[in-house]
LOBAZA-457621 format. One record per residue (C-alpha): residue in three letters; residue number from 1; y, z, x negated. Coordinates in pm, 1 decimal, decimal comma. Layout:
<recs>
rec aa->Ala i->NUM north->Y up->Z east->X
...
</recs>
This chain:
<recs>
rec aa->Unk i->1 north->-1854,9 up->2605,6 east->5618,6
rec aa->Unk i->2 north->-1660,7 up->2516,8 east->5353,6
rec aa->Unk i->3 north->-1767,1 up->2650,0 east->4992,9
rec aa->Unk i->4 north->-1490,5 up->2899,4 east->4783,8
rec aa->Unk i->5 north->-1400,6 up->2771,3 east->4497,3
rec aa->Unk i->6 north->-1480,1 up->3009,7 east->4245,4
rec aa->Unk i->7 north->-1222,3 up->3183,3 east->4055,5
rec aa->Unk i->8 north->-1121,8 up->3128,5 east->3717,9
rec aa->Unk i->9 north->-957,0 up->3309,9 east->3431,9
rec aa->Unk i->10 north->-666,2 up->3193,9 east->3389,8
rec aa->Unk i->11 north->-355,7 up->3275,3 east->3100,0
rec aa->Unk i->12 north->14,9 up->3280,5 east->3212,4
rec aa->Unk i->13 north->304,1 up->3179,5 east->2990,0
rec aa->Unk i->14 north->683,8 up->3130,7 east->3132,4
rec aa->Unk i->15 north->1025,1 up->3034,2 east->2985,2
rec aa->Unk i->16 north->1292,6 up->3176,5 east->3220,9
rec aa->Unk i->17 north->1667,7 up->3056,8 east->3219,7
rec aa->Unk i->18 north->1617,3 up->2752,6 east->3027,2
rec aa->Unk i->19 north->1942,6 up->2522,9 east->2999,7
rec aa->Unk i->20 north->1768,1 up->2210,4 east->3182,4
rec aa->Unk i->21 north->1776,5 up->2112,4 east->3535,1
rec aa->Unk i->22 north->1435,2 up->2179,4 east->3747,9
rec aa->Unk i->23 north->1406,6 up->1797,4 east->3807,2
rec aa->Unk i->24 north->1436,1 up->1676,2 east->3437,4
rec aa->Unk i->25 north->1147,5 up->1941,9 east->3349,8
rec aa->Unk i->26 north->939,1 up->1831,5 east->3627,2
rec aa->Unk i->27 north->902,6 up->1491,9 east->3494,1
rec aa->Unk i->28 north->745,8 up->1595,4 east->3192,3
rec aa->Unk i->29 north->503,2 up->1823,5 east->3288,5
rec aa->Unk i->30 north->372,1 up->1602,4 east->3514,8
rec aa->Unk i->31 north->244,8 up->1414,1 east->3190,8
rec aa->Unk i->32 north->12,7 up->1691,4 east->3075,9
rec aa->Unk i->33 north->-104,9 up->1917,2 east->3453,1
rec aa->Unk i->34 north->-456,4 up->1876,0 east->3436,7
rec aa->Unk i->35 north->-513,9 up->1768,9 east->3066,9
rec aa->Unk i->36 north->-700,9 up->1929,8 east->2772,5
rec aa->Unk i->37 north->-450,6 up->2202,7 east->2556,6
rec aa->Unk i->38 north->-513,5 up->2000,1 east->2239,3
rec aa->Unk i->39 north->-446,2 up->1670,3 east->2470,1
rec aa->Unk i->40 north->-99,7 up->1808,3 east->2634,5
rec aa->Unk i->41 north->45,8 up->1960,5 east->2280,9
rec aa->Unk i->42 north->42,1 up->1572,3 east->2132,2
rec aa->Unk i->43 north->187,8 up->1443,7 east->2451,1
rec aa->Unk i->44 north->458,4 up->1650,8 east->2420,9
rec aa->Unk i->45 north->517,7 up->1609,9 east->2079,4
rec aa->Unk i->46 north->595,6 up->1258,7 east->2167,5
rec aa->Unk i->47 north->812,3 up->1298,2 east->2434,4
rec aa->Unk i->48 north->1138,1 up->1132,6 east->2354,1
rec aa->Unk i->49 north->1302,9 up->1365,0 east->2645,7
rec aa->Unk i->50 north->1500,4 up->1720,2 east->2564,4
rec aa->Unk i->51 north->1307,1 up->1885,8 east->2818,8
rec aa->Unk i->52 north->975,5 up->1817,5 east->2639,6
rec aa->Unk i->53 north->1083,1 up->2021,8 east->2310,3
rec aa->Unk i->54 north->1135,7 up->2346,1 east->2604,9
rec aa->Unk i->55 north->821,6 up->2268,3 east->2791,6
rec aa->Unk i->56 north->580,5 up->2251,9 east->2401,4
rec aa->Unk i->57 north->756,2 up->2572,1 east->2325,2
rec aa->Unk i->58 north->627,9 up->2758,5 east->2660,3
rec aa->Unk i->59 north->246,3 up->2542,9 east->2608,6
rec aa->Unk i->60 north->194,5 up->2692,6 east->2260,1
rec aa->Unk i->61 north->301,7 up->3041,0 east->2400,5
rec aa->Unk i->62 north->48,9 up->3002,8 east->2658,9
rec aa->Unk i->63 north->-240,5 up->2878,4 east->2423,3
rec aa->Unk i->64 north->-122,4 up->3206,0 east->2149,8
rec aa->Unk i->65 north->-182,3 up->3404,7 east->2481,5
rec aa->Unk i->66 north->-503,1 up->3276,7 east->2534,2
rec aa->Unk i->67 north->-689,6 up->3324,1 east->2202,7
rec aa->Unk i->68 north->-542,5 up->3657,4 east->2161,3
rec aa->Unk i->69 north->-516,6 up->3820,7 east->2411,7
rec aa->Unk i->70 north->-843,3 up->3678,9 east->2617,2
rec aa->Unk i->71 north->-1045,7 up->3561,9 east->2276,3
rec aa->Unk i->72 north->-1082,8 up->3170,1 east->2415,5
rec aa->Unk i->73 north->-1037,2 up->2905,0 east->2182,1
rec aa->Unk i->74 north->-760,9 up->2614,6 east->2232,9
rec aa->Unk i->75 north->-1035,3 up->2330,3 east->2242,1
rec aa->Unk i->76 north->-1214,5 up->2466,3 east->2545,2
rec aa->Unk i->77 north->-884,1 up->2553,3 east->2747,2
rec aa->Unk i->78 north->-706,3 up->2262,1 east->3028,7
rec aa->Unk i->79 north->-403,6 up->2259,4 east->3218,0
rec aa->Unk i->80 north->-464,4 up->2421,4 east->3526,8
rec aa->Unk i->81 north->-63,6 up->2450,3 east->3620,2
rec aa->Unk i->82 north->260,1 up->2309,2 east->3516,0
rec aa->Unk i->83 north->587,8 up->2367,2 east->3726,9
rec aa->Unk i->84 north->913,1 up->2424,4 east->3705,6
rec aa->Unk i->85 north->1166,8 up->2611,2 east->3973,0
rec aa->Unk i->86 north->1514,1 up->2598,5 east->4018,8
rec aa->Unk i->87 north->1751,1 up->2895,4 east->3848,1
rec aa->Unk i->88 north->2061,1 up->2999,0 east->3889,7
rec aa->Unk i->89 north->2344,7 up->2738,4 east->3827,8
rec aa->Unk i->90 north->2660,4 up->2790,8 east->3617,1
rec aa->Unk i->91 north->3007,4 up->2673,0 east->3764,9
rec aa->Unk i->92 north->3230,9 up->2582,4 east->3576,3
rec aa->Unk i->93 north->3500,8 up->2329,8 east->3610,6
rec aa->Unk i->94 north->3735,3 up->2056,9 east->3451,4
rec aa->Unk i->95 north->4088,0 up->1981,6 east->3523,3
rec aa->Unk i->96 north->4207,3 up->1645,4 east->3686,5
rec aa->Unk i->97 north->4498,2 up->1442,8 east->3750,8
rec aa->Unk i->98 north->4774,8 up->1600,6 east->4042,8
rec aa->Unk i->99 north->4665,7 up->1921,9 east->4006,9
rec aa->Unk i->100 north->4337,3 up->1918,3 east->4110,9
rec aa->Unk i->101 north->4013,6 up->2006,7 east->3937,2
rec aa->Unk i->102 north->3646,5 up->1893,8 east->3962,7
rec aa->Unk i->103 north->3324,7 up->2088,5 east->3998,6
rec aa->Unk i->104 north->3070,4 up->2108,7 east->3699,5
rec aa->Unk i->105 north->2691,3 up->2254,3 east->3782,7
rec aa->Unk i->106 north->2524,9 up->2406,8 east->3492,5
rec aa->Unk i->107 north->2151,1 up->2437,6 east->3615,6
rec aa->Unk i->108 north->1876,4 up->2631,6 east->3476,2
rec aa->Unk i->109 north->1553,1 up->2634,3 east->3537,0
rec aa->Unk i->110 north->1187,2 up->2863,0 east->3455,3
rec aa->Unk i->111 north->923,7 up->2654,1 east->3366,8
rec aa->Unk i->112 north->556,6 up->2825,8 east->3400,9
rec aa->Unk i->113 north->223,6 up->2636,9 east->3236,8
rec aa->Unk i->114 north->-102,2 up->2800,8 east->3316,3
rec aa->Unk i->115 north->-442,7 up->2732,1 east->3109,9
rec aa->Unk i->116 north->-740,5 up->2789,0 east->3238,5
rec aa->Unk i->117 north->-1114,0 up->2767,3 east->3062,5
rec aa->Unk i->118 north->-1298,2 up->2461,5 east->3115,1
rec aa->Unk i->119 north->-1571,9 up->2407,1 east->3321,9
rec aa->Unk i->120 north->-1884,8 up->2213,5 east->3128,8
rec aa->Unk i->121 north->-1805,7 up->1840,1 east->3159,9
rec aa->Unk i->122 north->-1437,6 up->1919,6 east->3244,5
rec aa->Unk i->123 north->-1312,4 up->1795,5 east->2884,1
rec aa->Unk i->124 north->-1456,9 up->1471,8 east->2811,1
rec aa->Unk i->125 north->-1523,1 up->1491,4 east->2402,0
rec aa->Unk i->126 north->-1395,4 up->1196,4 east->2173,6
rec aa->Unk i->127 north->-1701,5 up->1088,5 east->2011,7
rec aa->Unk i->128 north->-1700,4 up->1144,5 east->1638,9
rec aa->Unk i->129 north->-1660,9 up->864,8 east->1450,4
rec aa->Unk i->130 north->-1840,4 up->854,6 east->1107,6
rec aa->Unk i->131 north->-1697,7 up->865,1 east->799,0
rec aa->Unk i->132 north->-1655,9 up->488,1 east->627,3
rec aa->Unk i->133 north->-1819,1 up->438,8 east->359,1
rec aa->Unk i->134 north->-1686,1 up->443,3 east->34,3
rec aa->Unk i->135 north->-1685,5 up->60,7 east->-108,5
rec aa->Unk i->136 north->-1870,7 up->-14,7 east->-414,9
rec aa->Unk i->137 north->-1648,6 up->2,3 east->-730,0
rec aa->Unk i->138 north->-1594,1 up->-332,1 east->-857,5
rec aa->Unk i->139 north->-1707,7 up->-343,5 east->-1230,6
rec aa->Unk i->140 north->-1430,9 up->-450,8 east->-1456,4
rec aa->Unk i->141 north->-1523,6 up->-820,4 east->-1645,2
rec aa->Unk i->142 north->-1596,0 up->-787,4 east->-2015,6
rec aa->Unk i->143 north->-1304,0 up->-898,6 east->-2232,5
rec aa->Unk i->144 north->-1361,4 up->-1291,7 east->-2399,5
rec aa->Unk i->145 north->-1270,4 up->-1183,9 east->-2784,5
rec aa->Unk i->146 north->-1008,3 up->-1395,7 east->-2924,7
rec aa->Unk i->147 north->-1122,5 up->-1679,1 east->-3100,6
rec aa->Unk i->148 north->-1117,1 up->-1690,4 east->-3441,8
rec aa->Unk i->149 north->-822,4 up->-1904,2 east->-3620,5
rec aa->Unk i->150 north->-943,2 up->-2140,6 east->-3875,2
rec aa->Unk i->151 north->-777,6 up->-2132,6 east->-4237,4
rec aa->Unk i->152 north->-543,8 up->-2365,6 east->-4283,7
rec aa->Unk i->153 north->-777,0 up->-2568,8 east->-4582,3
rec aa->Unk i->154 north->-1015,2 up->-2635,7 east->-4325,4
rec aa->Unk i->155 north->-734,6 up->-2767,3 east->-4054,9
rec aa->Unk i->156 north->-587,7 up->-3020,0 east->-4288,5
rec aa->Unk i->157 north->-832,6 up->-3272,8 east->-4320,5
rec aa->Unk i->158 north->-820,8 up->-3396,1 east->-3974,4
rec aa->Unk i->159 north->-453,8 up->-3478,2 east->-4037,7
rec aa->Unk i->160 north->-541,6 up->-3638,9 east->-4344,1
rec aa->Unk i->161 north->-855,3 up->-3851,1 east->-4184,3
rec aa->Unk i->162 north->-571,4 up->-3931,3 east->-3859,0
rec aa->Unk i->163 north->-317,8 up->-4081,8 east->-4175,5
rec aa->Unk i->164 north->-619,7 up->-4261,1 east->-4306,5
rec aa->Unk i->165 north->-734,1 up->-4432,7 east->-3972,7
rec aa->Unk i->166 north->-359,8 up->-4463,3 east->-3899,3
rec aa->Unk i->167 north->-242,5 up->-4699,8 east->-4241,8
rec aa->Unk i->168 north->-596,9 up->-4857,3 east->-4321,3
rec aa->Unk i->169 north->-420,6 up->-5178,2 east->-4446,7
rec aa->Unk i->170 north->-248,6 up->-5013,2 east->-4785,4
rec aa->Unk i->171 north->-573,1 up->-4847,3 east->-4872,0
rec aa->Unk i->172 north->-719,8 up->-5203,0 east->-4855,6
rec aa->Unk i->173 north->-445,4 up->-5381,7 east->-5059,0
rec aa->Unk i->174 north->-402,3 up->-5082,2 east->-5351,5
rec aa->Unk i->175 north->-815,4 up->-5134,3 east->-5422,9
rec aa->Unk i->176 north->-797,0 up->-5521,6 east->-5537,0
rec aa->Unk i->177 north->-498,9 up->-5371,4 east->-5801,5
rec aa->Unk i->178 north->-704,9 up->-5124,1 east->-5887,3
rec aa->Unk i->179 north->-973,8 up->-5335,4 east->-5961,8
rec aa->Unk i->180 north->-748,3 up->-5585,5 east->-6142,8
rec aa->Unk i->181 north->-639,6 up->-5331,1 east->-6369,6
rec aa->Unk i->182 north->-952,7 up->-5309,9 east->-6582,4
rec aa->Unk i->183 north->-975,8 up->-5709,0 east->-6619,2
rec aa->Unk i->184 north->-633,6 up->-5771,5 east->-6774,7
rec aa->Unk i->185 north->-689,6 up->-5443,2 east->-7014,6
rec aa->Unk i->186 north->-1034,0 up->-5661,8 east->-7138,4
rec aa->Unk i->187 north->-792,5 up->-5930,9 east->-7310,2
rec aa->Unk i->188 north->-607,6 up->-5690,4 east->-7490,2
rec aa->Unk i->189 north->-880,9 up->-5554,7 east->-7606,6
rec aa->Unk i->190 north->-1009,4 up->-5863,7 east->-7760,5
rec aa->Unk i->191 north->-700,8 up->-5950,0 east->-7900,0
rec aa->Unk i->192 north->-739,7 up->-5702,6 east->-8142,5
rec aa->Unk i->193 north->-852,3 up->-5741,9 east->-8518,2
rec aa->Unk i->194 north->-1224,5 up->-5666,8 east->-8544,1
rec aa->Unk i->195 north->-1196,3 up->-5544,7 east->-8912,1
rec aa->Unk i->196 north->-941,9 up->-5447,7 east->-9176,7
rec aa->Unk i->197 north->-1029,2 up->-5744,0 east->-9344,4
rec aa->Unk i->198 north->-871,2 up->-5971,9 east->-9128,8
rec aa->Unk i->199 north->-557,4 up->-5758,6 east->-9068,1
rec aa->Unk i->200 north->-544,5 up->-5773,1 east->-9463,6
rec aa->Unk i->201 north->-531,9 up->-6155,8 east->-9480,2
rec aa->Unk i->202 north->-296,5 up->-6169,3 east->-9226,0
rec aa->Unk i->203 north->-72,4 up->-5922,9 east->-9412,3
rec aa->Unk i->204 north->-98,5 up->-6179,2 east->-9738,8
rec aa->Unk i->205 north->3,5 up->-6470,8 east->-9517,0
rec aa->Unk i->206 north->287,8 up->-6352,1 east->-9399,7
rec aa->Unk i->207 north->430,2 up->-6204,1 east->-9763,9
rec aa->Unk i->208 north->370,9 up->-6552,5 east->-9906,8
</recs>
């Protein structure tokens, strides 16, 4: 004999009348039947379809439902059912050429999402990943300090020594003048009178 499954609490929440047609809701909440609460509220979110925005509106109902009414919490609840049934349609219609007019079929549909608690080992857990850890602060390099300028005495004679290595010839030529200088200055030396004697005869000379 087969075994009963045993029953579960389960926590009801339905959106009646909604503007969307039974088959458009039924492909979204085919995403999230059987997934985790916390699971099916981000697929939703991510649905690019109109009938997704209805269908997280009736989930988070159901969830509210569930921790306040029944005390669970949202991480330990799954989607036990998701469905959608047909409503009443709106007629309406649109004129056409001749005379004639078309049909236009407003559908509605209730949409119903039941949680249930989960059994242990029903909601696999993400493993916690741990933290990274925070990278070692690079220590700022010292500053080089500026160099110090050197005063403009001690900069000039390396320009002077350059114009020295640069015109050694003139410096050659100017010392055999220089040197010449002092030997013709000897001769007029000597040409002078040694005593006032002889600059007196001289004198006498010339007045006879």
């Amino acid at each position: 004999m087969a075994v009963a499954e045993q029953e579960r609490e389960t926590v009801r929440a339905q959106a009646r009348y909604v503007r969307c047609s039974a088959r458009k809701a039924r492909l979204v909440l085919e995403h999230i039947r059987g997934k985790p609460a916390v699971e099916a509220r981000s697929i939703l979110a991510f649905q690019p379809r109109a009938a997704a925005r209805d269908a997280g509106k009736v989930l988070a109902s159901a969830i509210a439902n569930a921790e306040n009414n029944a005390g669970h919490d949202e991480d330990d609840l799954i989607v036990w059912a998701a469905y959608a049934d047909e409503g009443p349609t709106l007629k309406r219609w649109r004129a056409r050429a001749r005379g004639r007019v078309n049909r236009i079929r407003k559908r509605t549909c209730h949409i119903t999402i039941t949680l249930a608690v989960a059994q242990p080992g029903e909601i696999k857990r993400r493993p916690v990943r741990p933290a990274p850890e925070p990278e070692p602060e690079e220590k700022p390099k010292p500053r080089r300090k500026p160099r110090a300028k050197k005063p403009a005495a001690e900069a000039a004679p390396p320009v002077e020594a350059e114009a020295a290595e640069a015109t050694p010839e003139p410096d050659a030529a100017a010392e055999p003048e220089a040197a010449a200088e002092p030997e013709a200055a000897e001769p007029e030396a000597a040409a002078e009178p040694e005593s006032d004697t002889e600059a007196d005869k001289e004198a006498t000379e010339d007045g006879a």
